[in-house]
N, C-alpha and C positions, 0 to 999 in steps of 0.2 A: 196689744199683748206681744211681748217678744218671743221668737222663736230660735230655737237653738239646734245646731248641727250635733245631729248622733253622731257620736266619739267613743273610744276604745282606748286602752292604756294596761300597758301591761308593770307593772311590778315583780320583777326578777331575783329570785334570791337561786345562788349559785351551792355550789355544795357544802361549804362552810356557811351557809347562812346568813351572808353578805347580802345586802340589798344592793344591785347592780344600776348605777347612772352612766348614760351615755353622753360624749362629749357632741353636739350639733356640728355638723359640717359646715353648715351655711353660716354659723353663729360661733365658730370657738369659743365664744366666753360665755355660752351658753350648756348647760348639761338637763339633761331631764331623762324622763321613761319615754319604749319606743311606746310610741299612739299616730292616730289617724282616726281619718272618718268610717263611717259605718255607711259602705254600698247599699242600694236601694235594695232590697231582698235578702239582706246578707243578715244575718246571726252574729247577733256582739260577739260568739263564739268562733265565730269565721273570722270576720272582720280582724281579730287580735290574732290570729295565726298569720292570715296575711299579712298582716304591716310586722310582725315578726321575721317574718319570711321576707319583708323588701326591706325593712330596716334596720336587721342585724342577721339576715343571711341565714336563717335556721330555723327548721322546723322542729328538732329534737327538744322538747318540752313536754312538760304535763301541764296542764291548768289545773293546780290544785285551791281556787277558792274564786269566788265572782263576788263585790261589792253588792248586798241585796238591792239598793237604792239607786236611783237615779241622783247624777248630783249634776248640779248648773253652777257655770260661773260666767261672770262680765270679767272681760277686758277693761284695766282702767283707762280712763277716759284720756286718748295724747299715745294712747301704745301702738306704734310704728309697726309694721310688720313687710319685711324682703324678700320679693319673691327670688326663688332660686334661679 
């Protein structure tokens, strides 16, 4: 059976309603939503404050909605990853 890292991902919409993509440091030709792993003890509701907090500098947010489900995905098979 595989196991999978609990992860957090946040989906930003700005005041006009924009859904907000960030461009990867490590990756310019990369863009995505801030996420990160989910601390041992930590609340998916923590955990998305934090990496909000370390990855675009800001706590001033509401969380107005949580995905009810857990979702899993594979990496395809050959995908490279950089460490920083």
């Amino acid at each position: 059976m595989k196991t999978y890292r609990k992860n957090t991902a946040a989906i930003i919409l700005n005041a006009e309603n924009e859904i907000l993509l960030f461009q990867r440091a490590d990756l310019p030709q990369i863009w995505g939503f801030p996420q990160g792993g989910i601390e041992t003890g930590e609340a998916p509701e923590q955990a998305v404050v934090r990496e909000l907090e370390e990855e675009i500098g800001t706590k001033d947010f509401e969380i107005i909605g949580k995905y009810p489900e857990l979702l899993r995905y594979d990496f395809p098979e050959g995908m490279i990853f950089q460490k920083v």
